[in-house]
C-alpha positions as CSV (number, residue, x, y, z in Angstrom):
1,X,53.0,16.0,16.3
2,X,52.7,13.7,19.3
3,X,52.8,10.3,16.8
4,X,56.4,11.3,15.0
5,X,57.3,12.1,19.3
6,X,56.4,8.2,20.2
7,X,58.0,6.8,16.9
8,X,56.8,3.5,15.4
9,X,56.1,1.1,18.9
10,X,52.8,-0.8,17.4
11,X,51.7,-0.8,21.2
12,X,52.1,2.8,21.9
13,X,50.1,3.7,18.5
14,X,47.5,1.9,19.6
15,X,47.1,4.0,22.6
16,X,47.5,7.1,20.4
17,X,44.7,6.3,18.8
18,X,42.8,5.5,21.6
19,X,43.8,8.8,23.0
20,X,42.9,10.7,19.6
21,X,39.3,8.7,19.7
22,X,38.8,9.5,23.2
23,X,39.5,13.0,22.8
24,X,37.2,13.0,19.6
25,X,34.2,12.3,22.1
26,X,35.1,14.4,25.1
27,X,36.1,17.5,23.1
28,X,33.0,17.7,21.2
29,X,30.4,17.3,24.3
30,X,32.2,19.7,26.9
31,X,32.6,22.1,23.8
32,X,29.3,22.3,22.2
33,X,28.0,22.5,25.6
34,X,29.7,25.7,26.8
35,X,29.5,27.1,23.3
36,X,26.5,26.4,21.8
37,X,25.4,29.8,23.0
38,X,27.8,31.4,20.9
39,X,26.4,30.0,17.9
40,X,24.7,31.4,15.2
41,X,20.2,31.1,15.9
42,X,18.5,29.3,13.4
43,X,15.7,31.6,11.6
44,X,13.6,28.7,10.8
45,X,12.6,27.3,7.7
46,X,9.5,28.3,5.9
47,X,8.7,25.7,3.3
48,X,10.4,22.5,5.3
49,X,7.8,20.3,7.4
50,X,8.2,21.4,11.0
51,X,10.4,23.9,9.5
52,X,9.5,26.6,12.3
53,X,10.2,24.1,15.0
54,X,14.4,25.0,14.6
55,X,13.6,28.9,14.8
56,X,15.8,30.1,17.8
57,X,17.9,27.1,17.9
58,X,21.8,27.1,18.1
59,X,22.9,26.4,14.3
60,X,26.7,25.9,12.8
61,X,27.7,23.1,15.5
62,X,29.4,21.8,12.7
63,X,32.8,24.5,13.6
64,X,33.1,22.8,17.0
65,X,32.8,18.9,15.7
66,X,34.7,19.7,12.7
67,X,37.4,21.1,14.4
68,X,37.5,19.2,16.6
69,X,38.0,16.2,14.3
70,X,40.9,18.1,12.3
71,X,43.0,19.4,15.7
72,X,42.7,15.7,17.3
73,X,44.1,14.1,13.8
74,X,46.7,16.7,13.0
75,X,48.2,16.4,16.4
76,X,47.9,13.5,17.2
77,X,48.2,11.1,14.1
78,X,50.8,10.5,12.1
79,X,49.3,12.7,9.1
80,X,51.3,12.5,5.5
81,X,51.1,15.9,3.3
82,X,48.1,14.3,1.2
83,X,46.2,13.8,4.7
84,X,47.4,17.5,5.9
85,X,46.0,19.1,2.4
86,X,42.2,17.1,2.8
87,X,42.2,18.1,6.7
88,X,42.8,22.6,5.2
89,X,39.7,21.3,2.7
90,X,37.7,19.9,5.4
91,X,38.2,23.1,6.9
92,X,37.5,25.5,3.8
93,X,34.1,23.5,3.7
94,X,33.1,23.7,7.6
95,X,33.9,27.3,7.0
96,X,32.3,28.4,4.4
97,X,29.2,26.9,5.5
98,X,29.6,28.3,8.9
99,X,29.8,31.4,7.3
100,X,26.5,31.0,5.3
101,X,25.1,30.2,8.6
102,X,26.1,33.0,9.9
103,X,25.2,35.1,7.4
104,X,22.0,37.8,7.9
105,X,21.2,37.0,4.4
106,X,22.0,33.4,3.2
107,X,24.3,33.3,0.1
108,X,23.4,32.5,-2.8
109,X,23.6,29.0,-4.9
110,X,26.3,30.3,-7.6
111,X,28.4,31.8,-4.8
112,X,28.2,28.4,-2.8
113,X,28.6,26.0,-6.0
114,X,31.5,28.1,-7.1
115,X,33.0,27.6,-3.6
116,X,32.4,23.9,-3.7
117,X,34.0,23.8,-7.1
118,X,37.3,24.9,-5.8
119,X,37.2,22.8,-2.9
120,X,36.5,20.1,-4.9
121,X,39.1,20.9,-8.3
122,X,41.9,21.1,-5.2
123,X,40.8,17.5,-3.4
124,X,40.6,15.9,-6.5
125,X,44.0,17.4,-8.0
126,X,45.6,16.6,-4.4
127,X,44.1,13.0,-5.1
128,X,45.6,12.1,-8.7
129,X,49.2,14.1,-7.2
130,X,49.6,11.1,-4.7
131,X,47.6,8.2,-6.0
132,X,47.3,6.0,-8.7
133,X,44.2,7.1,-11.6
134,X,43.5,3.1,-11.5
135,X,39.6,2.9,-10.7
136,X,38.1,-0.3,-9.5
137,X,34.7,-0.8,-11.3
138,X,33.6,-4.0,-10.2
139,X,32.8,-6.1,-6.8
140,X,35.2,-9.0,-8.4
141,X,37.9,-6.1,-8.4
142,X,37.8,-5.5,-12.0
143,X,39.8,-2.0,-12.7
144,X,40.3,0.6,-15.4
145,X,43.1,3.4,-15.5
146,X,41.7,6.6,-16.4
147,X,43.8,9.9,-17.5
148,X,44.6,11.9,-14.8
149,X,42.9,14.6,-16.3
150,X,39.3,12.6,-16.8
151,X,39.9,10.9,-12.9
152,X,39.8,15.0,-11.9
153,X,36.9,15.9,-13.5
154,X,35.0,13.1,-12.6
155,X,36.4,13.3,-9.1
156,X,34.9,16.9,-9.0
157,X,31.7,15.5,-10.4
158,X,31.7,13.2,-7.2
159,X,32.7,15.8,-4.6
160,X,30.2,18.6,-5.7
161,X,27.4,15.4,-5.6
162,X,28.4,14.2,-2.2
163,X,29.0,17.8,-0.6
164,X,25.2,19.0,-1.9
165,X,23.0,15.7,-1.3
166,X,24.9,15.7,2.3
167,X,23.8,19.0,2.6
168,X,19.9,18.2,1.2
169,X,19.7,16.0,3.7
170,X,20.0,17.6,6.7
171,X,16.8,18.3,7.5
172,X,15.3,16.1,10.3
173,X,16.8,15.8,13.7
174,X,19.8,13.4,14.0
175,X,19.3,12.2,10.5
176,X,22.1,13.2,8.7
177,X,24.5,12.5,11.4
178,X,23.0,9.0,12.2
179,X,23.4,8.1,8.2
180,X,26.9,9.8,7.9
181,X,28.0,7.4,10.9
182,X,26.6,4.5,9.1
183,X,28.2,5.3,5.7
184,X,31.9,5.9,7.4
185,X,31.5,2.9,9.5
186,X,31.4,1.1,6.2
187,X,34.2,2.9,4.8
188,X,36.1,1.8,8.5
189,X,34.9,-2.3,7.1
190,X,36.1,-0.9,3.6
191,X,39.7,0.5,4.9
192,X,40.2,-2.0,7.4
193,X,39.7,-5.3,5.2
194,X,40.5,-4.1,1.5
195,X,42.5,-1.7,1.9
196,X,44.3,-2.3,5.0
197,X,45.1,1.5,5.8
198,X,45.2,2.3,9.6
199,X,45.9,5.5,9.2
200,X,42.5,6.4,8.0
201,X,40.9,4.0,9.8
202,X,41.9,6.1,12.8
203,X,40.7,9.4,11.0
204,X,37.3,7.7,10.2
205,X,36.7,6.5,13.5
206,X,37.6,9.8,14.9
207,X,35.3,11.8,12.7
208,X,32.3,8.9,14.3
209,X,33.4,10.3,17.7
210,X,32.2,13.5,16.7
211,X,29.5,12.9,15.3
212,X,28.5,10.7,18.1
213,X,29.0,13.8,20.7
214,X,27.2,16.1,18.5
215,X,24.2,13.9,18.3
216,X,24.0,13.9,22.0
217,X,22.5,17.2,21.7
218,X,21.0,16.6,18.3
219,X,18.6,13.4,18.8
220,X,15.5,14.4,18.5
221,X,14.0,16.8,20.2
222,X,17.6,19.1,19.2
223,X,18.9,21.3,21.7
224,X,21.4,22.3,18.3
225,X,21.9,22.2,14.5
226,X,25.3,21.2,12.8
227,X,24.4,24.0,10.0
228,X,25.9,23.9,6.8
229,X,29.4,24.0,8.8
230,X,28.5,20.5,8.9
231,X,26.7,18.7,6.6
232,X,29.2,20.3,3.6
233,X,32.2,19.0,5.7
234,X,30.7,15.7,6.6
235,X,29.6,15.3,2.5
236,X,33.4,16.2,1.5
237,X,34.8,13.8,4.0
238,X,32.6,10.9,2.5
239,X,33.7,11.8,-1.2
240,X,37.5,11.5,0.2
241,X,37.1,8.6,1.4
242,X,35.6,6.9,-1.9
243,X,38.2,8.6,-3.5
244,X,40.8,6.8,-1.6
245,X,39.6,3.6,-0.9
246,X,40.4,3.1,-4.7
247,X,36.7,2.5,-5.1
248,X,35.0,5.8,-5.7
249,X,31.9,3.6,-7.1
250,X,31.5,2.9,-3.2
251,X,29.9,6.2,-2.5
252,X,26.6,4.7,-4.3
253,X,25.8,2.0,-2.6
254,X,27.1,3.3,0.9
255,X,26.0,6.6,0.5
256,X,22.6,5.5,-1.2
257,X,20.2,7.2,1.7
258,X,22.0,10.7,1.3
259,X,21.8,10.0,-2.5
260,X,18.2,9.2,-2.5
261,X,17.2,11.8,0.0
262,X,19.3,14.9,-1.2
263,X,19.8,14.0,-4.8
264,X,16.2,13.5,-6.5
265,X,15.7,17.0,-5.3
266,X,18.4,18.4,-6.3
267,X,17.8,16.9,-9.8
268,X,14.2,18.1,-9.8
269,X,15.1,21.5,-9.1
270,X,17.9,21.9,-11.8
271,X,15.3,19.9,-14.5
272,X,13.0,22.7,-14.2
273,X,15.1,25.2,-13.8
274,X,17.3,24.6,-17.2
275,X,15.3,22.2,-18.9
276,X,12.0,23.1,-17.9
277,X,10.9,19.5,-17.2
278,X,8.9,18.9,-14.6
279,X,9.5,15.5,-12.5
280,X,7.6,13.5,-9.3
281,X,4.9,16.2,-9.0
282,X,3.6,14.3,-6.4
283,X,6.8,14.1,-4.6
284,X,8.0,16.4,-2.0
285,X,11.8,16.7,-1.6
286,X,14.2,16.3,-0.1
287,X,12.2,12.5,0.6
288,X,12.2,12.7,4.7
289,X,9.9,15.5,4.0
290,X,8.0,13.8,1.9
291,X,7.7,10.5,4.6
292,X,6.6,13.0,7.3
293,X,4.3,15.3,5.2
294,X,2.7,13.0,2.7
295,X,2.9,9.5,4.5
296,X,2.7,10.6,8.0
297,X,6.1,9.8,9.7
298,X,7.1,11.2,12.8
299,X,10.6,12.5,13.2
300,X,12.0,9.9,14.8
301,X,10.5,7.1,12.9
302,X,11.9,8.9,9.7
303,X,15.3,8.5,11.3
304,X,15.2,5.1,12.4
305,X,13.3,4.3,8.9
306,X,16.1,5.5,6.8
307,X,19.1,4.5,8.9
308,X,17.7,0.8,8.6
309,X,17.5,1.2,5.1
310,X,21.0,2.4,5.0
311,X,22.3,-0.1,7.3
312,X,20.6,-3.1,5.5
313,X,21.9,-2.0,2.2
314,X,25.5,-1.4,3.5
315,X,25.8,-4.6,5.2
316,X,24.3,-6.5,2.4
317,X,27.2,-5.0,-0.1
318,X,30.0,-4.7,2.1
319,X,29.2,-8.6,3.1
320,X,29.2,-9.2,-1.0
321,X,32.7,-7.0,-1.4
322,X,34.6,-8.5,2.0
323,X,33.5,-11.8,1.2
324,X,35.1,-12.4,-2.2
């Protein structure tokens, strides 16, 4: 790894990671562009407002920003085994949604939750191996220490959550990357001021990058889709980082949006599906169809409407958490 080549001179980090941001950006835009030909076509979506407007598109842009993201930080960065072991993850997740996109027939929810289990039982077991179980449960800092084996299986709890209402989301042109910028953003504020750990600072900013390059063809009106090669990845990555900020609480206020948007479907499907219990009839889900169906928002002001609402509410509570 270049990093371990340059040793420890602060100033010729600084450049690394200028380098591994820079090469974040370009790699993603020249490659999308002379491969999003290769990728997968979108079939459409029958059921999803303006569902039939993705038919033919490139879909699974998510393998080029993903790996993009994992090459520039493992070669670049100076990445410790726990680091290493969340980058193979990142990459089970971009994979197996690539290959669902892929797919002539799309898999099925057991096959996918049963994949996200062991992606998520191996993140969180990497987690309590090099970290403290301590849990901070209030903005005052207020902690608990939980048994290693109750941190993992709420951990998992977390991940499968943040991998599926990620993946809900992604629905709407540029929406689910313009929210997962805002979220990691806050994690930078979050790693940068509490926890005072570069080294992910770098990988968050990187991941941004990405994003950033793959919304230059994904702003409304898309010339691609990131697929479920992305929006599982980008959902992972957010759980890590909760997980290792020593917060994990974090992921609902700065992931509120994705919560809002992906998970009240998700829990109104699996309510009348075990329980039989039928919930917001009146309510289509995920919610951005529901703003552009049943209140009339266009595409782009359903993006703009929920990134303010996720920007107001993560600068209001990282302002409340940094300012203490």
């Amino acid at each position: 790894m270049i990093s371990y080549l340059l040793g420890s001179d602060a100033d010729a980090y600084r450049y690394l990671v200028l380098l591994c941001l820079t090469c974040s950006f370009l790699l993603t835009v020249v490659l999308l562009k002379v491969l999003q030909a290769s990728l997968p076509k979108d079939g459409g979506r029958a059921f999803a407002v303006n569902g039939a407007l993705s038919q033919g598109k490139p879909r699974g842009a998510g393998i080029v920003f993903i790996l993009v993201h994992i090459l520039v930080v493992l070669v670049l960065l100076p990445v410790d085994r726990e680091l290493i072991i969340y980058m193979i993850m990142l990459l089970a997740a971009m994979l197996s949604g690539y290959l669902d996109d892929a797919s002539k027939t799309p898999w099925g929810e057991y096959k996918k939750g049963i994949i996200d289990f062991i992606i998520a039982l191996v993140v969180s077991l990497t987690y309590v191996n090099f970290n403290s179980t301590k849990l901070v449960i209030a903005i005052n800092g207020a902690s608990i220490t939980l048994h290693p084996a109750v941190y993992v299986v709420l951990a998992v709890i977390l991940i499968w959550a943040s991998i599926n209402v990620v993946n809900c989301t992604d629905g709407v042109d540029g929406l689910s990357g313009t929210l997962a910028i805002v979220t990691l953003i806050s994690f930078y504020v979050v790693f940068s001021r509490i926890c005072g750990n570069l080294l992910y600072c770098a990988v968050i900013l990187s991941f941004v990058l990405c994003l950033i390059g793959y919304l230059w063809y994904n702003a409304s009106p898309s010339k691609l889709l990131m697929g479920d090669a992305g929006s599982r990845a980008i959902g992972l990555f957010i759980a890590i980082l909760s997980l290792k900020s020593g917060r994990p609480l974090l992921f609902i206020p700065l992931a509120f949006v994705f919560i809002m948007d992906g998970g009240l479907g998700l829990i109104k499907v699996a309510l009348l599906r075990f329980l039989k219990i039928r919930i917001l009839k009146n309510t289509r889900t995920p919610l951005h169809d529901h703003a552009r169906k049943k209140i009339g928002w266009s595409d782009t002001q359903t993006v703009y409407r929920f990134t303010i609402i996720a920007t107001a509410i993560c600068m209001a509570y990282l302002y409340v958490i940094t300012a203490l």
